[in-house]
BAPA-491445 format. One record per residue (C-alpha): residue number from 0; residue in three letters; x, y, z. Coordinates in nm, 4 decimals. Layout:
<pts>
+-----+-----+----------+----------+----------+
|   n | res |     east |    north |       up |
+-----+-----+----------+----------+----------+
| NUM | Ala |        X |        Y |        Z |
...
+-----+-----+----------+----------+----------+
</pts>
This chain:
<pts>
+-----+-----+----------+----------+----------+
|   n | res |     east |    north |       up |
+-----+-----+----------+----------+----------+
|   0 | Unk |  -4.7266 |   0.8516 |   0.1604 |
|   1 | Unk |  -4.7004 |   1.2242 |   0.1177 |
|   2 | Unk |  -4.9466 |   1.2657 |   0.4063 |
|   3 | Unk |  -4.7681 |   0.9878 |   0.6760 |
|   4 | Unk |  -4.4596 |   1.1332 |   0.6048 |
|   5 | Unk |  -4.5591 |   1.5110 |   0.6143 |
|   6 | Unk |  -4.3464 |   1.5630 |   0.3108 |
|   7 | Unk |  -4.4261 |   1.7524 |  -0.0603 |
|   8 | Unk |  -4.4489 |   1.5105 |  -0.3631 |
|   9 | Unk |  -4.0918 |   1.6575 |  -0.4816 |
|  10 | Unk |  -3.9515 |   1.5168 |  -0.1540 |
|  11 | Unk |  -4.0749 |   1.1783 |  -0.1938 |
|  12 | Unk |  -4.0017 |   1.1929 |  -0.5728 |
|  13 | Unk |  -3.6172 |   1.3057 |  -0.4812 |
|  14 | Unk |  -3.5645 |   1.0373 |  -0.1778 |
|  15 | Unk |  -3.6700 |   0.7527 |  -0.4311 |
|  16 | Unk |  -3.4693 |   0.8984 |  -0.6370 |
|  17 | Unk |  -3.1628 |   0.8946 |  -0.4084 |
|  18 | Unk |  -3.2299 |   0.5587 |  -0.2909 |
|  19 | Unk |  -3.2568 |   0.3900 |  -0.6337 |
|  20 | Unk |  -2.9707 |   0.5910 |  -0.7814 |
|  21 | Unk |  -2.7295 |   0.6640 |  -0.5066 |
|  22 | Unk |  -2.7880 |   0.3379 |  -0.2509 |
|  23 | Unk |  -2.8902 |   0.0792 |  -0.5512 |
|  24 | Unk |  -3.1889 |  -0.0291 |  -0.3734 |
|  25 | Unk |  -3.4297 |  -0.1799 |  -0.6038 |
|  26 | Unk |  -3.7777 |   0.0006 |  -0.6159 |
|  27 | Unk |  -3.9781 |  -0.0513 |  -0.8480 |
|  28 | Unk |  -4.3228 |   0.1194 |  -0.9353 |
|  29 | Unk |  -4.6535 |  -0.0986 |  -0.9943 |
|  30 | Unk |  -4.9229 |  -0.0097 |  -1.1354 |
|  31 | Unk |  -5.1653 |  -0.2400 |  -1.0407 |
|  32 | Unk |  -5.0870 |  -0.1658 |  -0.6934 |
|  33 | Unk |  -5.0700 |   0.2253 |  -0.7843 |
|  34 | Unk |  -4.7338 |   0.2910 |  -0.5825 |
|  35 | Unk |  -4.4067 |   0.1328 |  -0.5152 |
|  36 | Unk |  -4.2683 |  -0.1556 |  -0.3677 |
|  37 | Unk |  -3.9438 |  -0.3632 |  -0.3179 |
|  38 | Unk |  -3.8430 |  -0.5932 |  -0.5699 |
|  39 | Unk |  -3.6884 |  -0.8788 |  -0.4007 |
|  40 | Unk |  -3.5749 |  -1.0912 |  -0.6602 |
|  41 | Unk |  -3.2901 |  -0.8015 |  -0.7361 |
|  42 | Unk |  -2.9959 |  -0.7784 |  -0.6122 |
|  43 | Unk |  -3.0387 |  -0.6333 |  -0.2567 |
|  44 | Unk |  -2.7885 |  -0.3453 |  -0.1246 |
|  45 | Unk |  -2.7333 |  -0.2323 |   0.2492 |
|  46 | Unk |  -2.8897 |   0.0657 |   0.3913 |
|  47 | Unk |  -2.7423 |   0.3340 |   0.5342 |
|  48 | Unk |  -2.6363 |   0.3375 |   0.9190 |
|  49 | Unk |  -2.2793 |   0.1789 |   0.9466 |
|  50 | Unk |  -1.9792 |   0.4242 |   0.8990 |
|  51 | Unk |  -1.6864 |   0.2658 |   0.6833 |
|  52 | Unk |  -1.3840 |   0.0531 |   0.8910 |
|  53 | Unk |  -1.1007 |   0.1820 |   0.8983 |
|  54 | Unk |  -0.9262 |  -0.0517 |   0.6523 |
|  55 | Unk |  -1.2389 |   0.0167 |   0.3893 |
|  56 | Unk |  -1.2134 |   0.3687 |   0.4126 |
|  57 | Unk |  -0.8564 |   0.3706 |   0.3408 |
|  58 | Unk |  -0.9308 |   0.1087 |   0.0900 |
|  59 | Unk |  -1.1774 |   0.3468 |  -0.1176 |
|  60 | Unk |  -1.0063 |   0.6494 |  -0.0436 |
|  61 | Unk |  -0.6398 |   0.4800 |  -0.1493 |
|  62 | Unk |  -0.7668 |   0.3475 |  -0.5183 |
|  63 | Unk |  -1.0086 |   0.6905 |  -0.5943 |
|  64 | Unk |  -0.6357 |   0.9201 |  -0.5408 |
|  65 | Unk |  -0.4379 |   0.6675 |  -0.7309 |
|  66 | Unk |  -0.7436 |   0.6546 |  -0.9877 |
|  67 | Unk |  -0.7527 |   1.0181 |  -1.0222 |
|  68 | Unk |  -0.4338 |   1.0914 |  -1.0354 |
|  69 | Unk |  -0.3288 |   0.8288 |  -1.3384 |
|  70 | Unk |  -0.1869 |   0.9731 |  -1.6130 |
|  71 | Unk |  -0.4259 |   0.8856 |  -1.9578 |
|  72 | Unk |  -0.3277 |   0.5561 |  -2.1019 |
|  73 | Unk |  -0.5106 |   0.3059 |  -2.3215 |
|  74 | Unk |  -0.6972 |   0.2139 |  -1.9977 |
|  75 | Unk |  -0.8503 |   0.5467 |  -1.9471 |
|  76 | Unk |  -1.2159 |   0.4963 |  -2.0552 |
|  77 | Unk |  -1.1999 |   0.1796 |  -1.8757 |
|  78 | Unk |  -1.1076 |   0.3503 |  -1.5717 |
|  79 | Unk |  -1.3650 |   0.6125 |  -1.5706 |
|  80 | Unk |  -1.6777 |   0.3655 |  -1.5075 |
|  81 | Unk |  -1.4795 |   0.2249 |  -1.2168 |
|  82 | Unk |  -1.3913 |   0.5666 |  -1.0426 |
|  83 | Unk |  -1.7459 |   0.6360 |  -1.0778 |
|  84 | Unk |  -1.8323 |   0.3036 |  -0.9112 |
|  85 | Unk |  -1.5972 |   0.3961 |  -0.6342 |
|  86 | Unk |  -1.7640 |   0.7422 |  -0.5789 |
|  87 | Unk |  -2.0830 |   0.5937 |  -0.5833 |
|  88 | Unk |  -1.9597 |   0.3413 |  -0.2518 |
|  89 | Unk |  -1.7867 |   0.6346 |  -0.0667 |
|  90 | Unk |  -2.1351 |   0.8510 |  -0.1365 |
|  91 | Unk |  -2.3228 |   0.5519 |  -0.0135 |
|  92 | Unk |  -2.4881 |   0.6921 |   0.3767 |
|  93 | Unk |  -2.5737 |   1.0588 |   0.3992 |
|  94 | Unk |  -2.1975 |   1.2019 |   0.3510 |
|  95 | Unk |  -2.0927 |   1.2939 |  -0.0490 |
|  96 | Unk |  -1.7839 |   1.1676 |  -0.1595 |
|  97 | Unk |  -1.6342 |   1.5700 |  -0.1713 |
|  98 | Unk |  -1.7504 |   1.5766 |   0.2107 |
|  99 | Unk |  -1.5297 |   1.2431 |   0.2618 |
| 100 | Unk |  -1.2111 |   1.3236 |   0.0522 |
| 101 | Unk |  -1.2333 |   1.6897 |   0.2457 |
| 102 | Unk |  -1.2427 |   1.5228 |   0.6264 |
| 103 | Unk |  -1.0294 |   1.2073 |   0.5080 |
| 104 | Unk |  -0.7623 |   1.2324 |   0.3681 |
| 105 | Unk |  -0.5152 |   0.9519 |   0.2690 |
| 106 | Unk |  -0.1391 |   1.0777 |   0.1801 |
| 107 | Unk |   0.1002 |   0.9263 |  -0.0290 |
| 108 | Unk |   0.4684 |   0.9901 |   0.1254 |
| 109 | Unk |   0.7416 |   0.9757 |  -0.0520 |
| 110 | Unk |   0.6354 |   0.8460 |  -0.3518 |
| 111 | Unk |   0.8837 |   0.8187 |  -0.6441 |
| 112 | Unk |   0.8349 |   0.8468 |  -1.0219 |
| 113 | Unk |   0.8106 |   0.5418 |  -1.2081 |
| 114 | Unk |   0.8234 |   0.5639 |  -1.6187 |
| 115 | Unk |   0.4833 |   0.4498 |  -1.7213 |
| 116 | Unk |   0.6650 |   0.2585 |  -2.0481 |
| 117 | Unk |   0.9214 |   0.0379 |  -1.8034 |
| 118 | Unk |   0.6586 |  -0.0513 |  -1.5648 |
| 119 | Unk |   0.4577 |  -0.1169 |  -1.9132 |
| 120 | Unk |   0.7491 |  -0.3404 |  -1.9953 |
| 121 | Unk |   0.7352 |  -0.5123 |  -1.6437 |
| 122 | Unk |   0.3658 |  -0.5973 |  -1.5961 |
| 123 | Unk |   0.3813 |  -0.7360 |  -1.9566 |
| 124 | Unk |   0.6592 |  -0.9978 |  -1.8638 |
| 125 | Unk |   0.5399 |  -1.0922 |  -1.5286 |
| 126 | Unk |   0.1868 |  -1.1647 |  -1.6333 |
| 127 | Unk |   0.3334 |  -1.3268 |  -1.9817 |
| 128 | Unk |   0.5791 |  -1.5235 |  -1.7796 |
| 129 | Unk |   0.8886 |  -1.3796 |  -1.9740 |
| 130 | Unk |   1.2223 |  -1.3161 |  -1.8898 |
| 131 | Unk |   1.3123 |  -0.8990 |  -1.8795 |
| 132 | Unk |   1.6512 |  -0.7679 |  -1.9909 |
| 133 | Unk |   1.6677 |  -0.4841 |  -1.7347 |
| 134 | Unk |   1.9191 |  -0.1682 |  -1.6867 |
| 135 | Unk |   1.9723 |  -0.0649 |  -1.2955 |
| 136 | Unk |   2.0857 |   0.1940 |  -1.1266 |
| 137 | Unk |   2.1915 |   0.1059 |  -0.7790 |
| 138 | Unk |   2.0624 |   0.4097 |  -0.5075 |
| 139 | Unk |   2.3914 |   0.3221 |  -0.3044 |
| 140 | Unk |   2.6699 |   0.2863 |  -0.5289 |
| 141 | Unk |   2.5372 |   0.4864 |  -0.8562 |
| 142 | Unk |   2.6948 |   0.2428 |  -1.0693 |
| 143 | Unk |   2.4456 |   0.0853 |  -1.3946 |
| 144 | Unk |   2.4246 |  -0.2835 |  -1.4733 |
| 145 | Unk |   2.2566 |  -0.4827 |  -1.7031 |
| 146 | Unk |   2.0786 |  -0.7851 |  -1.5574 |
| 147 | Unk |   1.8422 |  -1.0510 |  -1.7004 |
| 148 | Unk |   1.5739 |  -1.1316 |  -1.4849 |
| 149 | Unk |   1.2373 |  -1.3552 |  -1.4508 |
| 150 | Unk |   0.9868 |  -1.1162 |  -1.2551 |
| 151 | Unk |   0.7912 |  -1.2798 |  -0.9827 |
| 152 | Unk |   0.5997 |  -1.0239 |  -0.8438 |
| 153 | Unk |   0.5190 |  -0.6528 |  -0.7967 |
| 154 | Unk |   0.5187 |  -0.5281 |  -0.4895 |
| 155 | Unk |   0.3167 |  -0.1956 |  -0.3838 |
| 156 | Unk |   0.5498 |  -0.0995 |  -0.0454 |
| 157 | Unk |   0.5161 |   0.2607 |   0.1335 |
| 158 | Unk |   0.4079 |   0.4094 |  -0.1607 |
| 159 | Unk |   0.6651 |   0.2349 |  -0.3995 |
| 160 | Unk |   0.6981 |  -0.0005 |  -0.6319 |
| 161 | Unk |   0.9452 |  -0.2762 |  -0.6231 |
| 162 | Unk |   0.9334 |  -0.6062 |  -0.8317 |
| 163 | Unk |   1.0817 |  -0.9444 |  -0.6678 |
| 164 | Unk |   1.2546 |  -1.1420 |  -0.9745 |
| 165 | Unk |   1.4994 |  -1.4227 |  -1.0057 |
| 166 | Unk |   1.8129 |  -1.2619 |  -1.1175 |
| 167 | Unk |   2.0174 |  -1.4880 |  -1.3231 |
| 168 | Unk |   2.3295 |  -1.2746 |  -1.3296 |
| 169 | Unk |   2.3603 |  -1.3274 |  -0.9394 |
| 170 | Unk |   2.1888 |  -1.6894 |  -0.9836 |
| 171 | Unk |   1.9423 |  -1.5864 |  -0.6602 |
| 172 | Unk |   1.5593 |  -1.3688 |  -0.6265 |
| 173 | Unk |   1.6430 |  -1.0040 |  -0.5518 |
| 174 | Unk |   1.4108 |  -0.7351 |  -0.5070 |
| 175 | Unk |   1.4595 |  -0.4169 |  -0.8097 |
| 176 | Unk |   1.3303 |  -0.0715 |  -0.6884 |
| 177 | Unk |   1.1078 |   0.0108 |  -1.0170 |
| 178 | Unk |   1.2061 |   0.3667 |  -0.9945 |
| 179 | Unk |   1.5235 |   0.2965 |  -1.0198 |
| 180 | Unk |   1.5147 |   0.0554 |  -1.3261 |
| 181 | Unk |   1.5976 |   0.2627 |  -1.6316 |
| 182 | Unk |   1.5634 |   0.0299 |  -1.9338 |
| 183 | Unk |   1.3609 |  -0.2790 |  -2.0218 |
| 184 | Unk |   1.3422 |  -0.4940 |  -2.3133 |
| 185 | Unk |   1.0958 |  -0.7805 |  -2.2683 |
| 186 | Unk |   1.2773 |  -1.0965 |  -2.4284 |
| 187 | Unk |   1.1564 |  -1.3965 |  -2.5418 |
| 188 | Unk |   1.2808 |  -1.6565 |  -2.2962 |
| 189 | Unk |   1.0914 |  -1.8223 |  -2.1066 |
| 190 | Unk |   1.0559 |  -1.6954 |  -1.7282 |
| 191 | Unk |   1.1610 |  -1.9535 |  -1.4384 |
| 192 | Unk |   0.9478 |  -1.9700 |  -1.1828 |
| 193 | Unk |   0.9673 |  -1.9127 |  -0.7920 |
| 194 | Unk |   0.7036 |  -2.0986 |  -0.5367 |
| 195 | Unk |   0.5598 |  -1.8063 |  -0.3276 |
| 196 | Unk |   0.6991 |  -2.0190 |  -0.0402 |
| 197 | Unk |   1.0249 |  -1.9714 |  -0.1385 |
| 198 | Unk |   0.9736 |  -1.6211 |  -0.2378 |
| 199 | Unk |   0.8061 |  -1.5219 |   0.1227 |
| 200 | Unk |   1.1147 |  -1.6868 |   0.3083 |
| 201 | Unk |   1.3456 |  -1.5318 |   0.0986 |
| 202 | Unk |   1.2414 |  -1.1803 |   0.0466 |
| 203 | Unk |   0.9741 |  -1.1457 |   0.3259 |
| 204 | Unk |   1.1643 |  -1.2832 |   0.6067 |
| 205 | Unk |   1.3471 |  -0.9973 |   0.6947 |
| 206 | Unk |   1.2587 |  -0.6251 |   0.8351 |
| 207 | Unk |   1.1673 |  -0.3795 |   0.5055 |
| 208 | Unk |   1.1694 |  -0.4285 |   0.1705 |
| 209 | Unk |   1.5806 |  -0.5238 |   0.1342 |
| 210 | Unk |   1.5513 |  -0.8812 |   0.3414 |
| 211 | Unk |   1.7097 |  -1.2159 |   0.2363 |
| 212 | Unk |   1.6941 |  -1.5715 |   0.4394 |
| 213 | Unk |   1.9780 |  -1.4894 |   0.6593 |
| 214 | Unk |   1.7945 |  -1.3283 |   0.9623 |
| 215 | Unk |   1.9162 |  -1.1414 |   1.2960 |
| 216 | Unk |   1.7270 |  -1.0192 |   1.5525 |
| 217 | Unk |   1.6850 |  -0.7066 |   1.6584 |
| 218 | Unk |   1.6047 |  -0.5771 |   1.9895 |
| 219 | Unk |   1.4932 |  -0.1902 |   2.0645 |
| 220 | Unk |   1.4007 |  -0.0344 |   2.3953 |
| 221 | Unk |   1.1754 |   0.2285 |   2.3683 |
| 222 | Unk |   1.1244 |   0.5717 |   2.6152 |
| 223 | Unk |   0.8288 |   0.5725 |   2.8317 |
| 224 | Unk |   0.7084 |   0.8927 |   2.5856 |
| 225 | Unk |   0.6300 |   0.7070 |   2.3269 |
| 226 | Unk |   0.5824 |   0.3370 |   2.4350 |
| 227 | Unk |   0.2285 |   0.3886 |   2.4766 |
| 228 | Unk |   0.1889 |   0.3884 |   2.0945 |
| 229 | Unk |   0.4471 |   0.1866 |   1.9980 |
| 230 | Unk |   0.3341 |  -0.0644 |   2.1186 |
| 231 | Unk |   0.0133 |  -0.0679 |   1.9001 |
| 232 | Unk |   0.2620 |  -0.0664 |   1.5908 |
| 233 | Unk |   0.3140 |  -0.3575 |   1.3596 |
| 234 | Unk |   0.6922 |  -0.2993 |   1.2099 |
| 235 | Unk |   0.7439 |  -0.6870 |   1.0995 |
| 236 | Unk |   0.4756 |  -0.9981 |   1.1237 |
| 237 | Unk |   0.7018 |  -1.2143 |   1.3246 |
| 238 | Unk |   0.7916 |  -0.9339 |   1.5686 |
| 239 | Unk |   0.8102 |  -0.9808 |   1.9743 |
| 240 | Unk |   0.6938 |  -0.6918 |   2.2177 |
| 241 | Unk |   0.6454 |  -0.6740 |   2.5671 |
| 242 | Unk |   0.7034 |  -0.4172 |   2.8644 |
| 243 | Unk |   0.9217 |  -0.3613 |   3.1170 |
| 244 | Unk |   0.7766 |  -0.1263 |   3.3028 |
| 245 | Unk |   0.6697 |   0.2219 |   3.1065 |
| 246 | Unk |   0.8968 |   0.0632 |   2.8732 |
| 247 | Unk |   0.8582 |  -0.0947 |   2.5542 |
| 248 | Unk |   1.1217 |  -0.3942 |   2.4608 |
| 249 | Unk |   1.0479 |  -0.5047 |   2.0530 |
| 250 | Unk |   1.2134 |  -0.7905 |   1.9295 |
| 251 | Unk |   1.2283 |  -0.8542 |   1.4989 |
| 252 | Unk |   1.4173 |  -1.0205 |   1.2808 |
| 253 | Unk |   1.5732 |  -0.8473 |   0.9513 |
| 254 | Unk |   1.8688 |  -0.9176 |   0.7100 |
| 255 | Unk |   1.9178 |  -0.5674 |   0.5426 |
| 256 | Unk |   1.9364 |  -0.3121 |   0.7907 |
| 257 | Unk |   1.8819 |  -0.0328 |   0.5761 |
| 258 | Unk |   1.5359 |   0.0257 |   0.6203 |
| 259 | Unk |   1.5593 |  -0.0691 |   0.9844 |
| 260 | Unk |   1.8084 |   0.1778 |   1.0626 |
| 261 | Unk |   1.5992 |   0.4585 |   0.9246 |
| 262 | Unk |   1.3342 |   0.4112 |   1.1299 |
| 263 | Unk |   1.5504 |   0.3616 |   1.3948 |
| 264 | Unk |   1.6961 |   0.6566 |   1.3874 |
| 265 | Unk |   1.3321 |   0.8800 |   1.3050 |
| 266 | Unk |   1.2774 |   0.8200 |   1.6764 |
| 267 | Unk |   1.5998 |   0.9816 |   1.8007 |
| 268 | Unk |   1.6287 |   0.9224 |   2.1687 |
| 269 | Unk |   1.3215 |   0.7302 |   2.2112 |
| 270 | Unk |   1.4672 |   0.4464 |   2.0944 |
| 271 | Unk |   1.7782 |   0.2766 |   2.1767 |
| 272 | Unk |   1.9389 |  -0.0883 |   2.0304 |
| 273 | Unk |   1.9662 |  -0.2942 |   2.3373 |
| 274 | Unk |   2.1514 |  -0.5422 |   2.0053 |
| 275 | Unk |   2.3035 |  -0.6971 |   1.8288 |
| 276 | Unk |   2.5948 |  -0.4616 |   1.8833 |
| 277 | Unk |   2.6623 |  -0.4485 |   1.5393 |
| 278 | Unk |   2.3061 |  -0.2502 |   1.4621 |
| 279 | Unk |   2.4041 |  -0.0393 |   1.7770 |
| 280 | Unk |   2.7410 |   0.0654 |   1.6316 |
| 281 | Unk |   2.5682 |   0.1948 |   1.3134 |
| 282 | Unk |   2.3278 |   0.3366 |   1.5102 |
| 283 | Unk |   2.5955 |   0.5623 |   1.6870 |
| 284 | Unk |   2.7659 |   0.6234 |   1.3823 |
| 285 | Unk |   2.4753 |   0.7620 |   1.1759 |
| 286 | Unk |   2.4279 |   0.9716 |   1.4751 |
| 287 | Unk |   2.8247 |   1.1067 |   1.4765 |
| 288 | Unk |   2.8238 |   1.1574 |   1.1561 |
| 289 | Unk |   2.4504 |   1.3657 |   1.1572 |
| 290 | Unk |   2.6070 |   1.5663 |   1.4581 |
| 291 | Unk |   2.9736 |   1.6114 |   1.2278 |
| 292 | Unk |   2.7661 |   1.7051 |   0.9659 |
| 293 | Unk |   2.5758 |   2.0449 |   1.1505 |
| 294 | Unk |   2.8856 |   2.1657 |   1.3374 |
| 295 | Unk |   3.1063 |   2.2178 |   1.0368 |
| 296 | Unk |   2.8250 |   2.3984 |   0.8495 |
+-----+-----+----------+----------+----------+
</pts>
């Protein structure tokens, strides 16, 4: 071998080496045949040669950053053997995983801080199937309530946390920003439960993460400066898109337009609300009172 493959014995040595340990291929030495050979009753692994999609990449890049940065908890030396496992797949080719994380990077934007004990609390009840006496803190009006609950589901949305629950104060499913939930006391009451049926046309019916049944549709008009990628963008899974001309027309439906008018407004005069005219007034509004807002500073 060390003569076919013009190499020194170390080489060899280190390439098997690399091969067995890095790419889990399954060489084994045998002596009666006085080298090495494949064993092909173990488990076989792929060889280098295809580059990572671009949904795996972000998939292994997304959980070794959320891995790494998790504060120590009682899962911590379960963790560990499971980051290594995900280095190991990103190191898998001829690229180490320091080489990936430094020429791909995956970032987090805002992110807010959850307390570790309340999503504790949370997880517990949802997987228990427990109702959740809960203290919130609404964003909009800053007021606190108390509300008892039957978690559904947590959902991971632009790098937040938000669980979907029956609420049994309002008698309907609402969706609770975790970050903003600052007490939890997991009770013992039974939890109702929700078909995912009726939880995706409730709460996933809508534009964002604030959606209900009740559904309008929206319809934006895009500039010919930015159509071009626009158009490649997924904002809702029921959404409508076509051009007119070097235009880009996107039809969605949403109930809460709180989310919706954000992003709206993030594209300034690329975008206008062709209707309903209700989403246009705000629209306008938000922009008066931006504009208000820098002439009397």
């Amino acid at each position: 071998m060390v003569n076919d493959l013009e190499v020194s014995p170390a080489t060899v040595k280190r390439d098997l080496e690399y091969l067995r340990n890095r790419l889990n291929v399954p060489i084994v030495w045998v002596r009666e045949r006085r080298g090495y050979i494949l064993d092909y009753e173990a488990p076989r692994s792929e060889l280098p040669g295809l580059w990572f999609g671009s949904a795996e990449a972000h998939a292994l890049l997304s959980m070794e950053h959320l891995l790494e940065n998790l504060q120590p908890g009682l899962l911590t030396q379960h963790i560990d053997p499971l980051r290594k496992r995900i280095v190991a797949l990103l190191e898998k080719g001829d690229h180490s995983a320091e080489e990936i994380r430094q020429r791909i990077r995956v970032l987090p934007m805002a992110s807010r801080r959850v307390e570790s004990k309340h999503f504790a609390a949370i997880a517990a009840a949802l997987l228990q199937r427990k109702r959740l006496h809960i203290t919130y803190q609404s964003r909009t009006r800053d007021e606190k309530t108390g509300r008892e609950v039957s978690p559904q589901r947590l959902v991971h949305y632009r790098d937040n946390w938000y669980l979907d629950a029956w609420c049994h104060m309002r008698k309907e499913l609402r969706s609770f920003a975790v970050d903003r939930i600052a007490f939890t006391k997991l009770l013992d009451k039974k939890a109702r439960n929700v078909s995912e049926r009726l939880l995706d046309k409730v709460l996933a019916s809508g534009y964002g993460i604030i959606s209900g049944q009740k559904t309008k549709t929206a319809r934006l008009r895009f500039s010919a400066e930015v159509s071009r990628w626009v158009s490649d963008e997924q904002w809702h899974p029921r959404q409508k898109g076509w051009f007119e001309g070097e235009r880009w027309l996107l039809e969605l439906p949403y109930s809460g337009d709180t989310e919706l008018l954000m992003d709206i407004l993030r594209y300034g005069p690329d975008v206008a609300v062709v209707s309903p005219p209700e989403l246009r007034e705000k629209v306008v509004e938000k922009m008066r009172e931006t504009l208000e807002m820098y002439e009397n500073e």
